[in-house]
PDB file of N, H, CA, C and O in Angstrom:
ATOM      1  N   UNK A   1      40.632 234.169 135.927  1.00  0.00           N
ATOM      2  CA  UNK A   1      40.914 232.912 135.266  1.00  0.00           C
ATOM      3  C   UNK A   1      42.191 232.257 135.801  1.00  0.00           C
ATOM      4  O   UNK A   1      42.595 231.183 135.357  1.00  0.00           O
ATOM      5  N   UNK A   2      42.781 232.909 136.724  1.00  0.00           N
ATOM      6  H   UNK A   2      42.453 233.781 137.084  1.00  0.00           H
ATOM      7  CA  UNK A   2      43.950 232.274 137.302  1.00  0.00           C
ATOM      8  C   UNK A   2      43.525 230.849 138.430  1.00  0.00           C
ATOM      9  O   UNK A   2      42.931 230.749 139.503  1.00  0.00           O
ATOM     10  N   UNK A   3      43.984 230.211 137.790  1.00  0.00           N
ATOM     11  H   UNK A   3      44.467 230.293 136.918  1.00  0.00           H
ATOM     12  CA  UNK A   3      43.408 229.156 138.599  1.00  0.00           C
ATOM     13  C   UNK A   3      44.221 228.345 139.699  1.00  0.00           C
ATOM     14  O   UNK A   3      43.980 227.236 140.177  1.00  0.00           O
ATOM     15  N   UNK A   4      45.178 229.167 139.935  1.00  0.00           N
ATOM     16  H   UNK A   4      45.374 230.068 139.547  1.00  0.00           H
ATOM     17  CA  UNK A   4      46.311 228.941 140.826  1.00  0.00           C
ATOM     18  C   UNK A   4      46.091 229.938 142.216  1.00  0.00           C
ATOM     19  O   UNK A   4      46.238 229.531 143.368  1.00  0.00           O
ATOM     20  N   UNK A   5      45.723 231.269 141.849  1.00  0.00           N
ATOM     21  H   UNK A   5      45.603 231.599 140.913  1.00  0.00           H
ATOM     22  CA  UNK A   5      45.230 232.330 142.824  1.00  0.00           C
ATOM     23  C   UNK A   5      46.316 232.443 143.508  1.00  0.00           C
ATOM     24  O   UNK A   5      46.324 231.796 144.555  1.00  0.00           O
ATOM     25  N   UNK A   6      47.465 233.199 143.209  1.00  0.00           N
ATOM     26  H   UNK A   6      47.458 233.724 142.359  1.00  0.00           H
ATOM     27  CA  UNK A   6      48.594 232.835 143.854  1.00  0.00           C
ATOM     28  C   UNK A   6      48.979 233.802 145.154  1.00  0.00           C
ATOM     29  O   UNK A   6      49.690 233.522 146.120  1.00  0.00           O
ATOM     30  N   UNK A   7      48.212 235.131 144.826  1.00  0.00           N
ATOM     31  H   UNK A   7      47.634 235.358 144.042  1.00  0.00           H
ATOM     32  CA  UNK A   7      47.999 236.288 145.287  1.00  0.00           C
ATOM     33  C   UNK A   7      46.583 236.206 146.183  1.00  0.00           C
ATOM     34  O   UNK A   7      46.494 236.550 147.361  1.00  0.00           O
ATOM     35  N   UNK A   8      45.949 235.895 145.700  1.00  0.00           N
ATOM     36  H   UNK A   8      46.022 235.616 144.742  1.00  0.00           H
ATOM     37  CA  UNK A   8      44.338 235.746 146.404  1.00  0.00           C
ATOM     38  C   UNK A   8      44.221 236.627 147.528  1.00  0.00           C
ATOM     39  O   UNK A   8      45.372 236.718 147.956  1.00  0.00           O
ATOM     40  N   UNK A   9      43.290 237.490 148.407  1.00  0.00           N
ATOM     41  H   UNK A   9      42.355 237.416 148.059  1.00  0.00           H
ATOM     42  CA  UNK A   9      42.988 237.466 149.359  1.00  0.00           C
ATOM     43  C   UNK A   9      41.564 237.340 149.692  1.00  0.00           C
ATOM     44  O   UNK A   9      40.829 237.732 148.786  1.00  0.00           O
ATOM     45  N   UNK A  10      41.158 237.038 150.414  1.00  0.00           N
ATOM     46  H   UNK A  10      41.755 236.719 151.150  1.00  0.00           H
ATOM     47  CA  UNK A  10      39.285 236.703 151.005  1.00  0.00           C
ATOM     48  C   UNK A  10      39.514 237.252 152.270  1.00  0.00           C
ATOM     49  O   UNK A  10      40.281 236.864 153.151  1.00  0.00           O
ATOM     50  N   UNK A  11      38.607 238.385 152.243  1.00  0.00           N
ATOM     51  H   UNK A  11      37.984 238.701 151.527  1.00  0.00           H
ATOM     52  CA  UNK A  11      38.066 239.259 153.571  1.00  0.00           C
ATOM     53  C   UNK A  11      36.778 238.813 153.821  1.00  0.00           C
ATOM     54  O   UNK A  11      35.940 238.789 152.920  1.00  0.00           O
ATOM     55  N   UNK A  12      36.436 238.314 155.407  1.00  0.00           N
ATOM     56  H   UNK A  12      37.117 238.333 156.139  1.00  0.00           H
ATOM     57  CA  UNK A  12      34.924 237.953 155.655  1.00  0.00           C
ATOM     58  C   UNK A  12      35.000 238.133 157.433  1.00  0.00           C
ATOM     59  O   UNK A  12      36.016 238.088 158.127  1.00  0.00           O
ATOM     60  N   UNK A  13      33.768 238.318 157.820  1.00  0.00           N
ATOM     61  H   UNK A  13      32.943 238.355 157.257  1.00  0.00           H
ATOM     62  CA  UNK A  13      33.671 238.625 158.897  1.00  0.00           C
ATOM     63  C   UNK A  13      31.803 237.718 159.396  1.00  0.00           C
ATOM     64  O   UNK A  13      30.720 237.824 158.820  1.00  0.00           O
ATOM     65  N   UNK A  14      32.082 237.136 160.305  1.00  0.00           N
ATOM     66  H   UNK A  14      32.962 237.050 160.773  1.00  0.00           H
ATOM     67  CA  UNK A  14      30.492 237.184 161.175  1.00  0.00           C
ATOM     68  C   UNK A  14      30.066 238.056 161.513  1.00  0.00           C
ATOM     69  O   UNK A  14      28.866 237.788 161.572  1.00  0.00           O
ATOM     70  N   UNK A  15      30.222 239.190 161.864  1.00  0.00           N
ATOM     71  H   UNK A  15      31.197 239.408 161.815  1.00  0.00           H
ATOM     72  CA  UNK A  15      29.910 240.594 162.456  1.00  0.00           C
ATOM     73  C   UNK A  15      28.952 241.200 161.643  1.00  0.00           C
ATOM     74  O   UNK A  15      29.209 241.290 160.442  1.00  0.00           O
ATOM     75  N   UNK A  16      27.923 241.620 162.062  1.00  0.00           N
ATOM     76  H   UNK A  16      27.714 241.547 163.037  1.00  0.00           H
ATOM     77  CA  UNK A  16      26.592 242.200 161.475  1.00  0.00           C
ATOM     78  C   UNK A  16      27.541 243.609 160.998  1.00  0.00           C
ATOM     79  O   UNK A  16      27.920 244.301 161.943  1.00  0.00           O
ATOM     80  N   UNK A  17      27.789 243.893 160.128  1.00  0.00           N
ATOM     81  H   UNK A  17      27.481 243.331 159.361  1.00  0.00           H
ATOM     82  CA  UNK A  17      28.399 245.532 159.706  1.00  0.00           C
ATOM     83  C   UNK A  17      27.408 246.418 159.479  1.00  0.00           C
ATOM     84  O   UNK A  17      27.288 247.477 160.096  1.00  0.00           O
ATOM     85  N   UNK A  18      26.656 246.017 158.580  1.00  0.00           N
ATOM     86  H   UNK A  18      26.754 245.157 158.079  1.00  0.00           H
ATOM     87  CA  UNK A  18      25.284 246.903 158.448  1.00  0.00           C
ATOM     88  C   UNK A  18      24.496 247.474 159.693  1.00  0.00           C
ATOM     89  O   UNK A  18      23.919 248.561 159.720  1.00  0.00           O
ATOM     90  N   UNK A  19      24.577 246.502 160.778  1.00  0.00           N
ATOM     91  H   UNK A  19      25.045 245.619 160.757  1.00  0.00           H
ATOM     92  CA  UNK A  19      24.099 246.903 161.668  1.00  0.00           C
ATOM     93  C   UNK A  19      24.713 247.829 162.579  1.00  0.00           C
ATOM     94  O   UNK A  19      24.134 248.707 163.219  1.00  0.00           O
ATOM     95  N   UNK A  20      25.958 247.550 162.580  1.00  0.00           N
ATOM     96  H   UNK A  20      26.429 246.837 162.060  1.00  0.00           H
ATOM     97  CA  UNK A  20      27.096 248.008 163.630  1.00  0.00           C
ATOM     98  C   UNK A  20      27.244 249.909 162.895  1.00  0.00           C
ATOM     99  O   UNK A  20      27.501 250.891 163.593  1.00  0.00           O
ATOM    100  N   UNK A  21      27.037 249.926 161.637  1.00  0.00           N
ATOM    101  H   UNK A  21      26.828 249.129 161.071  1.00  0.00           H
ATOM    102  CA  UNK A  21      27.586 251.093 160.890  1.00  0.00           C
ATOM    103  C   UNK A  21      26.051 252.056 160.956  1.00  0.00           C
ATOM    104  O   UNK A  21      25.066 251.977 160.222  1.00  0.00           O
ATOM    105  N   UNK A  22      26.209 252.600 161.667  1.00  0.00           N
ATOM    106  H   UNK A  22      27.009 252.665 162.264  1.00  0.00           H
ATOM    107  CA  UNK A  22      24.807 253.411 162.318  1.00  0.00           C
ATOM    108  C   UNK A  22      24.865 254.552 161.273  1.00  0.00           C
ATOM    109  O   UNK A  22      23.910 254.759 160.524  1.00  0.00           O
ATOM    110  N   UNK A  23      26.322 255.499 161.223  1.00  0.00           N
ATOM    111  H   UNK A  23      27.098 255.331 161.832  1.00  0.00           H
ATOM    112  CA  UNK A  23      26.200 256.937 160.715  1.00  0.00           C
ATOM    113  C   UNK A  23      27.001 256.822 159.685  1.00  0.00           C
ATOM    114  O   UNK A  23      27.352 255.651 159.541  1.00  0.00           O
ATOM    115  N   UNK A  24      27.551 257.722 158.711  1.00  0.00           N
ATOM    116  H   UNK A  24      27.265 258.673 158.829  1.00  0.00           H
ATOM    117  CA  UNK A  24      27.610 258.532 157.988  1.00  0.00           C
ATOM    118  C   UNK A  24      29.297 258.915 157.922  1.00  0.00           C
ATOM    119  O   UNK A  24      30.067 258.888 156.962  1.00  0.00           O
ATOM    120  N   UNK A  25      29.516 259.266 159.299  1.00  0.00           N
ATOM    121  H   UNK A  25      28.891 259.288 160.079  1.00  0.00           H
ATOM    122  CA  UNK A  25      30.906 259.537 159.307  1.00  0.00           C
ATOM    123  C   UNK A  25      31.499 258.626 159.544  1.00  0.00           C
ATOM    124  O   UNK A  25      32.676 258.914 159.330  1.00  0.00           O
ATOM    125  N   UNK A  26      31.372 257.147 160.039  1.00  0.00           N
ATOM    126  H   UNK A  26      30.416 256.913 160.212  1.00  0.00           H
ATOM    127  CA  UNK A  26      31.931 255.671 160.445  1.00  0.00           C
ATOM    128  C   UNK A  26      32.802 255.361 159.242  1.00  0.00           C
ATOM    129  O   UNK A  26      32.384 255.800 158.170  1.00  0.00           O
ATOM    130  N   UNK A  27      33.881 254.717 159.233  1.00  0.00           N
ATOM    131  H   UNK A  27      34.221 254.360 160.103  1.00  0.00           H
ATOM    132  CA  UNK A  27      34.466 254.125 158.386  1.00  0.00           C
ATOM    133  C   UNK A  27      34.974 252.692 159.321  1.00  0.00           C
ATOM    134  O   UNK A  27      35.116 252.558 160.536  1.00  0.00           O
ATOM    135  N   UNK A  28      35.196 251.594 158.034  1.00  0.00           N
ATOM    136  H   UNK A  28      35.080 251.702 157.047  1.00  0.00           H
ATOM    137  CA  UNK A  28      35.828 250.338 158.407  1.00  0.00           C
ATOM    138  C   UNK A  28      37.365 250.835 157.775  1.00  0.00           C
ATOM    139  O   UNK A  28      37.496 251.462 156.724  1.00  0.00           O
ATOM    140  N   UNK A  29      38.546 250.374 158.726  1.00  0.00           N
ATOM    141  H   UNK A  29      38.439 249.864 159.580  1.00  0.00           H
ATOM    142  CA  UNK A  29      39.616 249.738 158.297  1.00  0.00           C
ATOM    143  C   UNK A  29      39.933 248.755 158.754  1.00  0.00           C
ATOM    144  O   UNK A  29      39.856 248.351 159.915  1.00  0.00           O
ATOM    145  N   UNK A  30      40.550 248.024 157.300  1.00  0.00           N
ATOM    146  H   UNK A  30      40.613 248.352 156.357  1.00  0.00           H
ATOM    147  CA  UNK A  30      41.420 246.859 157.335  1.00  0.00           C
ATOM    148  C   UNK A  30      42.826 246.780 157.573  1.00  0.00           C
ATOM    149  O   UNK A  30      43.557 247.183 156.668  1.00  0.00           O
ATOM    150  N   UNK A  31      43.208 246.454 158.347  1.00  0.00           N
ATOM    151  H   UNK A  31      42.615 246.127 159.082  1.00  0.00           H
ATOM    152  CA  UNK A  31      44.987 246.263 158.950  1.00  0.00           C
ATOM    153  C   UNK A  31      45.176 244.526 158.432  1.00  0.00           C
ATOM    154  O   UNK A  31      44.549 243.474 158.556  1.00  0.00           O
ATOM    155  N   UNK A  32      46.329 244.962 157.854  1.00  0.00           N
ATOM    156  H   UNK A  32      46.839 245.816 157.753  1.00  0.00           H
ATOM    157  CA  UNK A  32      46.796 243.037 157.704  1.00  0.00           C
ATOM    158  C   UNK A  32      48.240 243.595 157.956  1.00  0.00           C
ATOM    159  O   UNK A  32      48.610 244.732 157.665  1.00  0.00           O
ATOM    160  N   UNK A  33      48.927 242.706 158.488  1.00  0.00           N
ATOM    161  H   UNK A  33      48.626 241.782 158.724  1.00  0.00           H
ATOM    162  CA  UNK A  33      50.420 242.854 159.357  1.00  0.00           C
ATOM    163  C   UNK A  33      50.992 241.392 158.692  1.00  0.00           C
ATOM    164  O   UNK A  33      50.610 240.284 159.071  1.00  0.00           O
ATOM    165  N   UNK A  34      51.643 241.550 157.990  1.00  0.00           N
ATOM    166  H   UNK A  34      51.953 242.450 157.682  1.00  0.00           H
ATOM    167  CA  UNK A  34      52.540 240.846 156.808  1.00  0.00           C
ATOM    168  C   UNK A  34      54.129 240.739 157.457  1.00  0.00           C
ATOM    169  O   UNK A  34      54.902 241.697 157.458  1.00  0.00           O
ATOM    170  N   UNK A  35      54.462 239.383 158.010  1.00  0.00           N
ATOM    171  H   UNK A  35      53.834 238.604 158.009  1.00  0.00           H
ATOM    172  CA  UNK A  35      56.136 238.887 158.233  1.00  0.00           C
ATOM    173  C   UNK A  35      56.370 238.200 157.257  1.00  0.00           C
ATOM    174  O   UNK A  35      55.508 237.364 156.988  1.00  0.00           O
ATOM    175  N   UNK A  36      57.671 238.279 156.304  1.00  0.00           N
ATOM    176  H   UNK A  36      58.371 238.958 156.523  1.00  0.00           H
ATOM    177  CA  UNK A  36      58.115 237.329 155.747  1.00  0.00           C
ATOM    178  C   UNK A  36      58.719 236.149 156.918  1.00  0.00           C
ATOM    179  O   UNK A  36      59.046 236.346 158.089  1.00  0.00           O
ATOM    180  N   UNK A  37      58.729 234.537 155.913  1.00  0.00           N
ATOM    181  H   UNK A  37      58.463 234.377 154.963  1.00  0.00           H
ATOM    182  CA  UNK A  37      59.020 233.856 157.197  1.00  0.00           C
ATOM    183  C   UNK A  37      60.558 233.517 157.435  1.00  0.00           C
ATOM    184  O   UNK A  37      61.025 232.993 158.447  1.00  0.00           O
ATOM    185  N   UNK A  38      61.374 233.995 156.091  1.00  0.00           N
ATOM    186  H   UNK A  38      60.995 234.420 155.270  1.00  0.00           H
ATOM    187  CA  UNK A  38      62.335 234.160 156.094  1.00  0.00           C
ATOM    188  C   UNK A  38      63.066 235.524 156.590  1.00  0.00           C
ATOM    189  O   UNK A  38      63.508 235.767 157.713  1.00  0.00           O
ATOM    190  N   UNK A  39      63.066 235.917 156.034  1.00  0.00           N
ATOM    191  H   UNK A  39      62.707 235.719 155.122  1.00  0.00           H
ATOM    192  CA  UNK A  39      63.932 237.626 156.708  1.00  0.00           C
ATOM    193  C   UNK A  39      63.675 238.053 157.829  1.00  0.00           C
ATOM    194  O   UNK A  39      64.489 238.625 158.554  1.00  0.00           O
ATOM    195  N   UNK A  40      62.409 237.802 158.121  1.00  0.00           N
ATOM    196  H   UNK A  40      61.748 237.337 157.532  1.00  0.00           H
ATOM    197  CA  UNK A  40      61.857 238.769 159.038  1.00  0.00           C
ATOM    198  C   UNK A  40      61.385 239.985 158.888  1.00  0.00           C
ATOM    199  O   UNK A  40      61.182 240.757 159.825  1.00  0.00           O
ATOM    200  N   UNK A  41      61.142 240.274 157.472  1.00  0.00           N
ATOM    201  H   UNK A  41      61.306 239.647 156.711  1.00  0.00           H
ATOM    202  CA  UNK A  41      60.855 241.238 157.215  1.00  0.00           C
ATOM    203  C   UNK A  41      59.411 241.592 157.015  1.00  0.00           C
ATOM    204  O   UNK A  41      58.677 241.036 156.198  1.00  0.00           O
ATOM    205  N   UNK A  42      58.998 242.747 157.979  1.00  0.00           N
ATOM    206  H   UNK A  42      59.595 243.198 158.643  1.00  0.00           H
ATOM    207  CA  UNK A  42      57.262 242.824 158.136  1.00  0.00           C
ATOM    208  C   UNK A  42      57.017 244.191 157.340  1.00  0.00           C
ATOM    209  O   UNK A  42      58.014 244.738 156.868  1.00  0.00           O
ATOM    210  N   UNK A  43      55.450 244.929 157.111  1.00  0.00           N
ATOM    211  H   UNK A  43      54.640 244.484 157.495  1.00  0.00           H
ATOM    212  CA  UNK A  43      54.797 245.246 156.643  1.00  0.00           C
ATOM    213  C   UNK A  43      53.475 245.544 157.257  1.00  0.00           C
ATOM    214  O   UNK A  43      52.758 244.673 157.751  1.00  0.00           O
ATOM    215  N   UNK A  44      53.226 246.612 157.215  1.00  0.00           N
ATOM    216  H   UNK A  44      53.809 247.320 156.814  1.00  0.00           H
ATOM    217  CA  UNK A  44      51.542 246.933 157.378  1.00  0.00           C
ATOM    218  C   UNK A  44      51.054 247.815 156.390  1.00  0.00           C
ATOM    219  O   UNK A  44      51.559 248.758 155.779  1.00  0.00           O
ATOM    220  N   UNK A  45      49.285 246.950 156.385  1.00  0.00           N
ATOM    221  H   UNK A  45      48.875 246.185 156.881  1.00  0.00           H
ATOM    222  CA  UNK A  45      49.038 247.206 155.081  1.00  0.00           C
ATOM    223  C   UNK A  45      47.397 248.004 155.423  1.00  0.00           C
ATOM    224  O   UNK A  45      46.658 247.368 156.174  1.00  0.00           O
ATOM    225  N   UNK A  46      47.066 248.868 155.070  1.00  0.00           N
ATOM    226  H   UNK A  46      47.667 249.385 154.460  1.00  0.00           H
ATOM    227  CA  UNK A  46      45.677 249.705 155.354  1.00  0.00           C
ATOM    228  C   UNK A  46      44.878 249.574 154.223  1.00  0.00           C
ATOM    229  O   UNK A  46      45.321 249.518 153.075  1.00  0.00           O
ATOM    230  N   UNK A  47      43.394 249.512 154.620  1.00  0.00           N
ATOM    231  H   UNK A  47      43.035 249.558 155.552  1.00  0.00           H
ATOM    232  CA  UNK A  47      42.681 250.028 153.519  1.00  0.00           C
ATOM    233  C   UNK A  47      41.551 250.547 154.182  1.00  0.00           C
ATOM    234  O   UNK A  47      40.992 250.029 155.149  1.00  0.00           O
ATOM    235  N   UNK A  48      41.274 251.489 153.672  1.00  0.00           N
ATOM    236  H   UNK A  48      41.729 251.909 152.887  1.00  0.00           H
ATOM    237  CA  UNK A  48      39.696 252.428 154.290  1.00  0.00           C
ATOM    238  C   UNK A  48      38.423 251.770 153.675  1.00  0.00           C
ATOM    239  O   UNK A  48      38.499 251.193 152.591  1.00  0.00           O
ATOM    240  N   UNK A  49      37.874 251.811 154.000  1.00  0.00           N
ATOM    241  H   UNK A  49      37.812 252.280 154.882  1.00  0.00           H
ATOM    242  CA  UNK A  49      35.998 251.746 153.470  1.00  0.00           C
ATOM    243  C   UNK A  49      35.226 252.596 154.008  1.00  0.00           C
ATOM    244  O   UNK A  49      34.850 252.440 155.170  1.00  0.00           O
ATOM    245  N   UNK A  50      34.847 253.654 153.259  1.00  0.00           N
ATOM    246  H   UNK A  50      35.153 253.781 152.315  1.00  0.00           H
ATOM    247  CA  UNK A  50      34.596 254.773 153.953  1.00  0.00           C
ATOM    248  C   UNK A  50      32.825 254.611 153.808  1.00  0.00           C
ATOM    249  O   UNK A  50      32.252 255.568 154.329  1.00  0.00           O
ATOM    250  N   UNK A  51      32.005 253.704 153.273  1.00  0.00           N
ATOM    251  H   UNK A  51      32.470 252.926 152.850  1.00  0.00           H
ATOM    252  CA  UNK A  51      30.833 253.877 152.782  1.00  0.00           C
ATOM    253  C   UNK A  51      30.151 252.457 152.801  1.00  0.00           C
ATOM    254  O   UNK A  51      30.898 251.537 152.471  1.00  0.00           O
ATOM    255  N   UNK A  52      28.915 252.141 153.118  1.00  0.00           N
ATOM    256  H   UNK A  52      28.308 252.889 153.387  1.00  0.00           H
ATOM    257  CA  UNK A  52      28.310 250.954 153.348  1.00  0.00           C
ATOM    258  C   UNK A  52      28.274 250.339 151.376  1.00  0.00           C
ATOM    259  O   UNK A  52      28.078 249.213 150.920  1.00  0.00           O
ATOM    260  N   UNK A  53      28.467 251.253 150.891  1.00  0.00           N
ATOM    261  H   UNK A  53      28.626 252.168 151.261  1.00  0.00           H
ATOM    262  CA  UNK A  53      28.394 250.839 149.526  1.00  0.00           C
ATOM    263  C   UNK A  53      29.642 249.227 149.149  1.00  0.00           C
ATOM    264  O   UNK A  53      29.568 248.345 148.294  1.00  0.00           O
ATOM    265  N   UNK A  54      30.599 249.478 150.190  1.00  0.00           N
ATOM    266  H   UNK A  54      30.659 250.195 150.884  1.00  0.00           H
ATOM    267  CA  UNK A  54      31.293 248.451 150.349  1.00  0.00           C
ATOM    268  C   UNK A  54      31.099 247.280 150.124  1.00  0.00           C
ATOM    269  O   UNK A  54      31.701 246.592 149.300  1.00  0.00           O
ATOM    270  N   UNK A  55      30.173 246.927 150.893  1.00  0.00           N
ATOM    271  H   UNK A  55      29.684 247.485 151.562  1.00  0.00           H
ATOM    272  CA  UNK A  55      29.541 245.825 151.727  1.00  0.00           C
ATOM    273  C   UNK A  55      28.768 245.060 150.842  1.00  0.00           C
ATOM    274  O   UNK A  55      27.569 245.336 150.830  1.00  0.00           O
ATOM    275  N   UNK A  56      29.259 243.934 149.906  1.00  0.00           N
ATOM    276  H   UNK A  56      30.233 243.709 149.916  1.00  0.00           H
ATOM    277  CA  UNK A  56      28.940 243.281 148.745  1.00  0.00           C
ATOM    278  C   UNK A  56      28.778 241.495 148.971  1.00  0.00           C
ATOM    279  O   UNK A  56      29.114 241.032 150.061  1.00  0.00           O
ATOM    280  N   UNK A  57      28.384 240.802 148.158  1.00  0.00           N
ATOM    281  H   UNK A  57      28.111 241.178 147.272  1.00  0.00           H
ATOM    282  CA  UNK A  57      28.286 239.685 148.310  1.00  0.00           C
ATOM    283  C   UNK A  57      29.093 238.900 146.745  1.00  0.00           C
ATOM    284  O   UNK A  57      29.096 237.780 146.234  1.00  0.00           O
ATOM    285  N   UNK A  58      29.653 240.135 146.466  1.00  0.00           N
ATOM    286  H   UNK A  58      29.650 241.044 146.882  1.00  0.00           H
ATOM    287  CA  UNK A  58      30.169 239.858 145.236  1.00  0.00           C
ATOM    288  C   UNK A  58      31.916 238.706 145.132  1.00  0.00           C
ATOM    289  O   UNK A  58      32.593 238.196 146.024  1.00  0.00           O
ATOM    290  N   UNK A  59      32.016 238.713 144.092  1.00  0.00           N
ATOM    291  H   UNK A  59      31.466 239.128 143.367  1.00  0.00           H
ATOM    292  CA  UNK A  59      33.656 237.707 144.597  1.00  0.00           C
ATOM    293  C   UNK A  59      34.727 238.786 144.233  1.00  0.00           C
ATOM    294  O   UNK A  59      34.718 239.611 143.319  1.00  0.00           O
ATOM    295  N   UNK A  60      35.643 238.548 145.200  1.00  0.00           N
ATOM    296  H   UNK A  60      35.650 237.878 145.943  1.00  0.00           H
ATOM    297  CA  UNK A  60      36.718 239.130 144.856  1.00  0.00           C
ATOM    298  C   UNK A  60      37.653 238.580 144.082  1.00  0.00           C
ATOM    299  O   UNK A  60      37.852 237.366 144.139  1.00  0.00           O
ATOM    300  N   UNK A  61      38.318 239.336 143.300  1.00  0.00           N
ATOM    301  H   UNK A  61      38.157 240.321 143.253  1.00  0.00           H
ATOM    302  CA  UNK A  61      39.056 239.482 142.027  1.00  0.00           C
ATOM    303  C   UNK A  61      40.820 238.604 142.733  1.00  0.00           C
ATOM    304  O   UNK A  61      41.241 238.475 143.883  1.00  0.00           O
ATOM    305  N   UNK A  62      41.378 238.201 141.424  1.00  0.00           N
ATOM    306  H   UNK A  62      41.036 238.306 140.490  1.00  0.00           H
ATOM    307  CA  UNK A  62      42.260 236.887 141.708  1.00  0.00           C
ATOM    308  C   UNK A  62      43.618 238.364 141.754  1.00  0.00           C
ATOM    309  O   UNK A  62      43.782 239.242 140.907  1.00  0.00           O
ATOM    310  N   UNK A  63      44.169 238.203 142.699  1.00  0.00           N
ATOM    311  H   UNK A  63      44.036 237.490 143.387  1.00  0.00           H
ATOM    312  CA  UNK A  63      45.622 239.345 142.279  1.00  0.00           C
ATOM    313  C   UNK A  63      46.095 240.116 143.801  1.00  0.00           C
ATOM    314  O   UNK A  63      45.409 240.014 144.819  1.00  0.00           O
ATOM    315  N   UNK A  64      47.053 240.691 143.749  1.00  0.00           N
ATOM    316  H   UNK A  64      47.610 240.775 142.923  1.00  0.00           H
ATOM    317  CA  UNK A  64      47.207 241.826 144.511  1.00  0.00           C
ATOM    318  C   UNK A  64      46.171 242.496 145.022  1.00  0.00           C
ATOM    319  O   UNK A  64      46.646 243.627 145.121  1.00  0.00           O
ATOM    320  N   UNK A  65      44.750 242.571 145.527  1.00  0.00           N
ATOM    321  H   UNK A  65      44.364 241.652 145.446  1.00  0.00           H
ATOM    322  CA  UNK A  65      44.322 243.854 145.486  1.00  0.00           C
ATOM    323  C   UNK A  65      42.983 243.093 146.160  1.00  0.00           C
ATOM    324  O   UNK A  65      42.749 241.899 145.975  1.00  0.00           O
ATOM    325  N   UNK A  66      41.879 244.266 147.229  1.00  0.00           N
ATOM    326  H   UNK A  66      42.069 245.236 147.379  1.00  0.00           H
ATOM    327  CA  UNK A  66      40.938 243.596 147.506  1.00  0.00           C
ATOM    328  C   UNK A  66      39.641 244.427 146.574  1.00  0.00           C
ATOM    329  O   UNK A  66      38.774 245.078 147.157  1.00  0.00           O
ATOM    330  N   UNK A  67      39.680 244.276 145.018  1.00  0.00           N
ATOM    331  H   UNK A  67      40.384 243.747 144.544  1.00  0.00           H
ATOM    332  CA  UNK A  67      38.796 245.128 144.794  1.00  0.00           C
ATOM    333  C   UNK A  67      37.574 243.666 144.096  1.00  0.00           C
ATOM    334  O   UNK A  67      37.875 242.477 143.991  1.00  0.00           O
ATOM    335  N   UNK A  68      36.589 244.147 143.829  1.00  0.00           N
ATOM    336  H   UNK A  68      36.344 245.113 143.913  1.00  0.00           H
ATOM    337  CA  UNK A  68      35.435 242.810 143.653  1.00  0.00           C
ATOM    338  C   UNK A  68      34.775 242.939 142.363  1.00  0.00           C
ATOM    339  O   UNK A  68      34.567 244.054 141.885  1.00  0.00           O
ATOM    340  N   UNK A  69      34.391 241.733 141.698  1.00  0.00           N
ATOM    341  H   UNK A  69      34.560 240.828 142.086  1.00  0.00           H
ATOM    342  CA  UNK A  69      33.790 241.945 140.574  1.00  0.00           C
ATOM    343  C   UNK A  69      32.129 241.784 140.487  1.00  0.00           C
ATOM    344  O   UNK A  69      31.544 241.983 139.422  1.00  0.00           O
TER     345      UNK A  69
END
């Protein structure tokens, strides 16, 4: 209900994943590399997806975080 989304992030890709993710042991990670534009102060940020169960058409949630509703 935040209608400002101040935090927001949207992950999307053209890339067939379903197709590309053949086995079992494959995982996707996400790298985002974060500079402040003041300080200079950077950040790297990981997240695993270890499972095609991932792979949703659902929306992601307004905040910190890439989890989906």
């Amino acid at each position: 209900m935040d209608t400002h989304n101040l935090h927001a992030m949207r992950i999307r890709t053209t890339d067939d994943i379903e197709k590309d993710w053949t086995d079992e042991s494959s995982f996707i990670r996400l790298t985002i590399i974060a500079k402040h534009s003041l300080s200079g102060f950077n950040n790297v940020f990981h997240k695993d997806y270890l499972s095609k169960d991932c792979i949703t058409t659902k929306k992601f949630q307004s905040g910190n975080n890439l989890d989906v509703n």
